[in-house]
Each structure stands twice: as C-alpha cells, then as structure tokens.
C-alpha positions, 0 to 999 in steps of 0.5 A: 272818204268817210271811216267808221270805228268804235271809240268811247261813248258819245255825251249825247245818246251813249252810243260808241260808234263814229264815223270820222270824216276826214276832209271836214276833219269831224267825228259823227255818231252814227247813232244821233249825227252829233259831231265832234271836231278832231282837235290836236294841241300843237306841241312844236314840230319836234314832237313824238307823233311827228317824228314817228309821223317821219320814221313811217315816211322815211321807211315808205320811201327806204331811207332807212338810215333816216329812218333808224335816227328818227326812230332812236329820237322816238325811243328817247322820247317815248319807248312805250307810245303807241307812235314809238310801237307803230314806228318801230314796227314798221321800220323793223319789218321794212328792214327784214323784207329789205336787207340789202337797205341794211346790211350787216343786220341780224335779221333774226334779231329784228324779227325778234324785236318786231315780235315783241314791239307788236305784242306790246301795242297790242297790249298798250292799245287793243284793238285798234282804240281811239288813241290809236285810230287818231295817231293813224289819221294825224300822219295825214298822208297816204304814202305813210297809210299805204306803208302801215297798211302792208306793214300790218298785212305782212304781219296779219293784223287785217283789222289795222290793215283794212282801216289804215286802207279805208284812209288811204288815197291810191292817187296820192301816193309818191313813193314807188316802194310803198305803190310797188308793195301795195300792188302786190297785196292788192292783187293777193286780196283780189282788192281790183278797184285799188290795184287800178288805182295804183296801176293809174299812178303811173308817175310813182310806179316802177313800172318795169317791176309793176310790170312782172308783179302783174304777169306773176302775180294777177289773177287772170280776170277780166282787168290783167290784160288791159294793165299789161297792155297799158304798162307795156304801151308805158315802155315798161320792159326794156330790151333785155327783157324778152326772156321774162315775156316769154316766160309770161307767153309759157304760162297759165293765163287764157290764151284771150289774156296772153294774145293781147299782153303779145299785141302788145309786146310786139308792139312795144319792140319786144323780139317773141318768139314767134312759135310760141307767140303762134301756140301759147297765145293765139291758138283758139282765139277769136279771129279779130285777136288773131290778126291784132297779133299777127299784124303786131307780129310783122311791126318787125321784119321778120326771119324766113323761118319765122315767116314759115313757122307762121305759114305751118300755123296758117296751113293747120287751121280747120278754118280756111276762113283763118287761113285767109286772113293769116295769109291776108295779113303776110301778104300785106306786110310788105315782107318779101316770101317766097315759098318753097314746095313743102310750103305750098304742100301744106296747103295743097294737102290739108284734107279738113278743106274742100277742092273749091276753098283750097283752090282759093287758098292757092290763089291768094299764095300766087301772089307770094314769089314763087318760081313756076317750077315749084308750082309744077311740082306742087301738082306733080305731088298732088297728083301722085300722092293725093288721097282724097276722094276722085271728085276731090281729087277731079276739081282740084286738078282740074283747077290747078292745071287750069292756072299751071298747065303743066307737070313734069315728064317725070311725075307724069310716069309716075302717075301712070305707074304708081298712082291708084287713087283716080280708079277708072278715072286715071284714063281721062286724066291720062288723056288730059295731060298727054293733050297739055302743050307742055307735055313731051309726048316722045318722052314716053315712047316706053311708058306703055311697056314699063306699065305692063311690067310695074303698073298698080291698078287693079285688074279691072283698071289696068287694061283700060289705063294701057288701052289708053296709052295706045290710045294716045299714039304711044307703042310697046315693045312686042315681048313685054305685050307678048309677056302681059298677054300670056300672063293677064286675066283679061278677056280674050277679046280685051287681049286681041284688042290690045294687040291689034292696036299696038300693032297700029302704033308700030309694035312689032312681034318676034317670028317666035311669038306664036310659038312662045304663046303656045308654049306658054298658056295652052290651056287658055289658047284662043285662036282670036289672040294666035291669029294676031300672033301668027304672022307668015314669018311665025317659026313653031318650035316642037314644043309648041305644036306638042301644047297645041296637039294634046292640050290646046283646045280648038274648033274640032273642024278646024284643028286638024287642018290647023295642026298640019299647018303648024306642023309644016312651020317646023318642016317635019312630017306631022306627028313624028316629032318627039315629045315626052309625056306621062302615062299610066304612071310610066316616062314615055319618049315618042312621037307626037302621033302616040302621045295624041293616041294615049293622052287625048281627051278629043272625041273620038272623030276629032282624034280619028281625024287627027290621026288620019291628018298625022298617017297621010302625012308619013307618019307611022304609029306602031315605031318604037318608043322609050318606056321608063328608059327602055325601047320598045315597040309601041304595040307592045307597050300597049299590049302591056298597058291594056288594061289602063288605057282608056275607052278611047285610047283603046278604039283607036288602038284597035282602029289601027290594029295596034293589038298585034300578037307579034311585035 
C-alpha cells in the first residue's frame, strides 16, 4: 500500500509531493522517482514517540488505566510534542465515548481539554506535515492507525482520518474495540470494501455486537445480507436474542434483505415469529427465497398455530404456483398437520384460482391428516355458500364429490332451500346428489313441502327445482301444494303438472281443496288445475260456488252444468244460497239466483242459461232480500234501482217479469 503526501521539496527536481512505500520503508518523489530511505535514530525503548506509540495501543484495546500512566510519562517528557497531542487526544476522546472504562470522570472537563489538545497540534503541525505523517507511520501498527482513525473522524479531522486509513491493514487489526468502532464509521462512510475486510477478521470481532451494528446501521445494498448471513452462521446471537432479530424483521430493509438474515436466523436456532417472519420478510420474494425461508422455518418443530398462520399465508397467495410449493415444503417436514374445515375453506374459496388449480390444491392438502367428515363439510360449505360462476362452481363440484362422494343431509337442505347460485343448473345438481350412495333419500320425505314454503329461487327456477324433487320420488304435503298453487305465477298447465305428479308420489289433498281454490283464486280459475282438485269426495262450501257463479270464468257451454254439480255438493237448490255482495253502492243479502242477475258480466245467453239452470232447480227470483239492512222484495229493489242497472241485468229482469207494479 503505497501513501501519498505533501512534505518539504525534493534536493533533486524541487518537486513536494511523495509517495511513502511502507513495505521498502522509502519515500518516492512523484515527480522524478528519487527515494529517499525513512530512517529513525534509536533513542532506547523508553522514548516520547514509543510511549505515545503505547498510550494509542493502550487506548485501541480500552486499558485506560494503562493508558492514563503512559500518557502522565508523555507529558513529563514532552507536553508539546506532537505524539503527546496525538496520545492525548486519543485517550481523551476514548474516555468520553467510554465512560464506564473511567468512571468517576468529569466528562465535560475531558471534552474540554480534547478541545484544546487538538487546537494546539493543529497549530503545532498544520495540516498533517512531514513530522506528523513520519510520527503516524513509526506506530507501524494497524490497530493504533485504525484507533487515530476513528479518533479523527469523531472529531472531523477527515484529512488524518483518511490518510491514517490509507496506512491501515483491516486483517491486522487484534483489538475488538478498535474493529468494533472502525465497523461502525465504515458503514457510516459507505467505505464497503473496509467493512468486508473488517466483517473478514472474524478472530477479533465481537461478533455478537458486530452483528447489530450491521442490522442498525448498514446501508441495505447488495453486501448487508451476505455479512448478516456469515455473522449469524458464525454463531453471532445468542438465545436471548430473539427480540433484537425480530426488531431487525420490523424494519426498512428489502424484503429480498430480511428473507435471507430470516434463513439464517432459523437456521442458527433463533425461535421468529413466524407471522412476522411470513409478512415482513417473504411477502413478495422471489419463489426460490420463499421456500429457503420456509424450509429453515420447519429446521424446528413448529406450533399448531404457527402451522396455520403458514397454511393463511399459503391459502393468500394469487399464485397457486406458490401455493404448491408452500404446501410442498409442509408436507414434507415431517410435522404432523391435521386441518380443520376453516383451513381447507381458505383453499377451497380463493376465487383469484380457477376450478382445475384449486382441485389441484385440495389433492395435495389429502395428504395432511384430515378426518372424512371435515372433507364432507368442506363440500357442504362450497356447495351453500360458493359464488363463483356455474361453471366454476359445475367442475369443482364435480371434482370434489368425485374424490369425496358425499355431503350431509343437512347441508344438502340447505342447498335446495337457501342456494341461488347454480340457477337452472340447481336441478341436475339436485338429481346428482340424491343419486349418491350416501344420500338418505327417506330423510327428506318434507323437503318439497318446506321448499314451497321457504325456497329462494326466482320464479323461473322454482317450479323446475320442486319438479325435481317430485322427480326423485319425493312427496308433499297436499296443503302446502294446495297453498303454492293458488299463490304462484306458474302456468296453469306448470300447476296441473305439478299436481299430478305429487299425487303420483302419494300427496294426497283434503275433501276441502276444491273448495279452498275456488275460494281462494277465482279470477285465475282453470278448470285443468279444479279437475285435479275436484275428487268425488270434494265438499264445496256456499262461499266457493258463490266465486265460481259470479266471478269464475268458464267454458259458457259448460258453466251451467258445471255449476248445478257444484251446487249438488252442498245439497241445496242451486242459486238459493245466500251470499252478500255490492251493488249500486247498496250492501245487499240475497240469494245467489239475484246477485248472478244484478252482477254478472256473462253474456246474456250464457246468464239466460245460468238463470233457466238456477229456476228449474226450485229457485225463486222475485223472494226477498236485505237491502243496507232492510227487507224488501226483489222486484221493488229493482223498480228502484232501474235507472243504474245495466243493459243486462235489465233483460233479464224483464225476461223474467220482474218490473211488477205490485209487490
């Protein structure tokens, strides 16, 4: 190592500026190459330059005490030589930045008298002169070099700093302090090249506070993780350390950085904590850093709920390529997992993967412990509550129920009750199901009557998923049939369907039901949906014969006859059962023969044959009725409202001779 400096002029070209060659021991102008030999008379052992030589040593290595009596043997000898300044200054600085080395000491004092020391060497020697450049090099010692070196740069003096630098060798420097201070502004600098070679002396490093001095103070460039890595292989942190680690893990450095010093912590026997091992330092990193992390992870055995914040992470990566390899690396430690249904749900339900890669996914958990009925529930919960789209939903059904034929009786209700994501699809995944081996098909004897009442599907879906049902054997109960029909907006032809089928598979309908639909939906009547109703056995109340009478309509050739039949069920005279109905703003009580008369909107020759059917069975027209609570006979009730009865209710009226003058 060759060092350059400005002295006294040369005797050959007057030039002033020399390189010093250490190892040939010469001084080369620069200008015309003479040399000059660096010679030293020897003044004894005991000299000024020696013991001042000492108190630097002394300082390098924190032997204060040892320090302060050379120093006191300086003074004595030479308060103003340039070895005394530089000596004390060293030790006085050495002594403020370590005052547990001291104690007792006034440490403003010292700062003091630093300050002036360094005042008068500056005025004694200038800017680093001959004198001073040959005192530095005849302590021919790296470890007193490096100590003046970060003496100086703790003071500012950069121009000693950097040309006591230029004669320090970083490998032959024995004292820990010195390395550990030198370390310290090497990084501060940004000098890599000295911190490597100081990182290198691996003999007299504290390599524990070597360590943190890289976490805290590096620069994250392209050499901190390989020191970190090489100090923590060395056996750098100790047990208790964990703690500092972690704080390294919370840090700013590149997740690239803190996924390597991770690798290596876990491999050095440090106990992380794995959630933050899992966020700070892998989160983004790339794929081969992933795993070295992971597999230094499981160098220990691992807690349940470490293995499970590791099965989260895995479960929340948009690649299931890294999801693979996650898995890869679990499954082989040699760790016993046994997942519980949350666990698989996070696979099962990650929507950023299609059907096929998360099927993959799912065979590679198989080979973790799980027991069957977590897998069952697994496609329950997909089934209910999935909500990706029907062909997403179509394959990865199909794929689960290939490997796991079967899910429960309960969800399977609540499938057909509560799920809307398969839309017309629901049906084939109805009739899939019911056709497993493990379904119990006699469980669900009520499932088509709890649909009609609670089932979600939209109207076009609904009568297709409970045709469906019927389809697979199973019955319902006749009230709640009975109930859907008179309430749904199917077709009339969709209903008579639906009737007869469950009557195929046993539903069987009250003597009432008829009735109940006439009752219930007479302006929607159809006689395909009554035919299915109307059984031999079938009682028709008056209020049902009244809504098929005067608001029901009918094929015109066949509502009289059907009428009179209906009429027949309730074993009176057809048309003299009371009904009460509205008319010309008037509450009227009458027979059923008058309120047809005064209310029907039927043509006149199907009213006429209504009438005639009504009269031939006994039925009188002109008998009394209760107008806004009076009697009165009906032909005066007409005479009186003549004016507002319509054009039909009047022909018939006068058909029958009901305008009488006499009543």
């Amino acid at each position: 190592m060759a060092v350059t400096a400005y002295s006294k002029k040369c005797t050959s070209c007057g030039g002033n500026r020399w390189e010093y060659l250490k190892d040939q021991k010469l001084w080369r102008c620069l200008y015309c190459g003479a040399q000059v030999e660096r010679k030293e008379e020897y003044d004894g052992l005991y000299t000024i330059k020696n013991v001042a030589r000492q108190v630097v040593l002394d300082c390098a290595y924190r032997k204060l005490d040892q320090a302060d009596h050379n120093l006191t043997e300086c003074l004595k000898m030479s308060a103003d030589y340039a070895g005394t300044l530089v000596a004390s200054i060293c030790y006085k600085l050495i002594a403020v930045v370590s005052p547990e080395q001291l104690p007792g000491q006034d440490k403003r004092a010292l700062l003091g008298q630093l300050k002036r020391d360094y005042q008068t060497l500056e005025q004694t020697c200038g800017k680093l002169g001959d004198d001073e450049t040959e005192l530095y090099a005849s302590f021919d010692s790296s470890d007193a070099w490096a100590a003046l070196a970060a003496v100086f740069d703790t003071i500012g003096d950069t121009q000693r700093r950097d040309y006591l630098l230029t004669l320090t060798q970083p490998e032959q420097i024995y004292s820990k302090h010195t390395n550990q201070s030198l370390l310290r502004m090497s990084l501060r600098q940004g000098r890599r090249e000295l911190a490597d070679a100081i990182l290198r002396n691996r003999e007299n490093l504290d390599l524990h506070a070597a360590c943190l001095t890289v976490m805290q103070e590096a620069p994250d460039d392209q050499d901190k993780a390989g020191w970190l890595e090489s100090l923590i292989d060395a056996g750098s942190l100790g047990e208790n350390d964990g703690a500092l680690a972690e704080q390294y893990l919370s840090g700013s450095d590149r997740p690239e950085t803190k996924a390597r010093v991770a690798a290596a912590l876990c491999r050095a026997g440090q106990r992380l904590d794995v959630e933050l091992v899992l966020r700070e330092a892998v989160g983004n990193c790339e794929l081969p850093v992933l795993q070295a992390v992971l597999t230094s992870l499981f160098t220990r055995r691992l807690y349940d709920p470490e293995i499970e914040q590791i099965l989260t992470f895995a479960a929340a990566q948009p690649d299931p390529d890294r999801t693979r390899a996650i898995l890869e690396i679990v499954s082989g430690s040699g760790q016993f997992v046994s997942l519980n249904l949350r666990q698989i749900q996070m696979f099962l339900f990650n929507r950023n993967w299609s059907a096929e890669q998360r099927l993959a996914i799912l065979e590679q958990l198989r080979t973790f412990h799980t027991a069957d009925k977590v897998w069952e529930s697994a496609v329950g919960s997909y089934l209910n509550h999935g909500a990706d789209a029907p062909e997403q939903r179509q394959r990865l059904l199909d794929g689960l129920l290939a490997v796991n034929p079967g899910v429960s009786a309960k969800d399977f209700e609540q499938y057909v009750l509560s799920c809307v994501a398969d839309g017309q699809g629901k049906c084939d995944r109805i009739a899939s199901l019911l056709a497993l081996p493990s379904m119990p098909i006699g469980f669900f004897r009520e499932l088509p009557g709890k649909y009609l009442q609670t089932g979600r599907d939209d109207a076009q879906v609904r009568p297709l998923v409970f045709r469906q049902l019927l389809d697979c054997g199973l019955s319902v109960d006749g009230a709640l049939l009975l109930s859907y029909v008179c309430r749904s907006a199917d077709t009339d032809d969709s209903k008579a369907e639906l009737l007869q089928l469950a009557m195929r598979n046993g539903t069987v309908f009250r003597s009432d039901a008829a009735s109940y639909y006439l009752e219930t939906c007479p302006e929607q009547f159809s006689m395909q949906i009554f035919s299915c109703l109307f059984r031999d056995n079938s009682t028709i109340s008056p209020k049902a014969l009244e809504n098929y009478v005067l608001r029901c309509p009918d094929v015109p050739s066949s509502k009289p006859r059907n009428a009179g039949i209906l009429a027949e069920r309730m074993q009176v005279p057809f048309g003299s059962s009371r009904c009460a109905v509205r008319h010309l703003g008037h509450s009227l009580g009458c027979s059923l023969a008058q309120a047809y008369l005064l209310t029907t909107a039927d043509d006149v020759n199907l009213a006429g044959a209504m009438l005639s059917a009504m009269t031939q069975r006994g039925t009188k027209l002109n008998t009394d009725l209760i107008s806004d609570g009076v009697s009165k006979r009906f032909g005066k009730y007409l005479q009186e409202n003549k004016n507002g009865l319509s054009a039909q209710a009047t022909q018939l009226a006068q058909q029958y001779r009901l305008f009488s003058k006499f009543f």
